[in-house]
N, C-alpha and C positions, 0 to 999 in steps of 0.2 A: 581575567575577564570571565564571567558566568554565561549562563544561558537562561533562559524561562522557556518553559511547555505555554501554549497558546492553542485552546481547541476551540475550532471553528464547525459551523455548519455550511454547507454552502459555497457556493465561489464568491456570490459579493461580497459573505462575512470574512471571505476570507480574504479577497484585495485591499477590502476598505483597514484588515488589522494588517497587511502586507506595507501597505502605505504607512504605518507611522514609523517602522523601522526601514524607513530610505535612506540608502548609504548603508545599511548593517548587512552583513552577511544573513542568508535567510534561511532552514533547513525545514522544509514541507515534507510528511509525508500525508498520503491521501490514501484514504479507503473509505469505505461507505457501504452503505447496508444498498439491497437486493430492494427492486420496486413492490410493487401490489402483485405486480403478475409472478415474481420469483426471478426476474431476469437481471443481471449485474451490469452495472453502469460501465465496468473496465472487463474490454476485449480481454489483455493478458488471463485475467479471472475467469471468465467463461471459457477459455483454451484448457488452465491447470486445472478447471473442475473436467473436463469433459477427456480429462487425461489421467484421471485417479483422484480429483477431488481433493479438497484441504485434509491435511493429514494425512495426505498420499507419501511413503517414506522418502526420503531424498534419498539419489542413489548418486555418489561420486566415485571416482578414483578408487578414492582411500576407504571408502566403507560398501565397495563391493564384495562379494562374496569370490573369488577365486581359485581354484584349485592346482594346484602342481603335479 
């Protein structure tokens, strides 16, 4: 079994192409561009900007710096 890309604008365009795969497994991801005034539609994104901003380095575990 395959898969297809489906890009939408929008949430209508995006229930009314949601609706013809009922019954199908479904995998959304959602982003979107900043308004007129600069401000981002998703909370989480106005957090990681306002914390180092895209492109801020990921710091985990295993690609922290450590010393002994």
């Amino acid at each position: 079994m395959g898969w297809e890309e489906k890009q939408v604008r929008g949430y209508s365009e995006f229930v009314q192409t949601a609706q013809r795969y009922h019954g199908r497994p479904i995998f959304a991801l959602f982003c979107g561009d900043k308004d007129a005034e600069g401000r981002s539609w998703c909370p989480d994104c106005v957090t990681g900007e306002a914390r180092g901003g895209a492109g801020a380095p990921l710091r985990t575990p295993a690609s922290s710096s450590r010393t002994a």
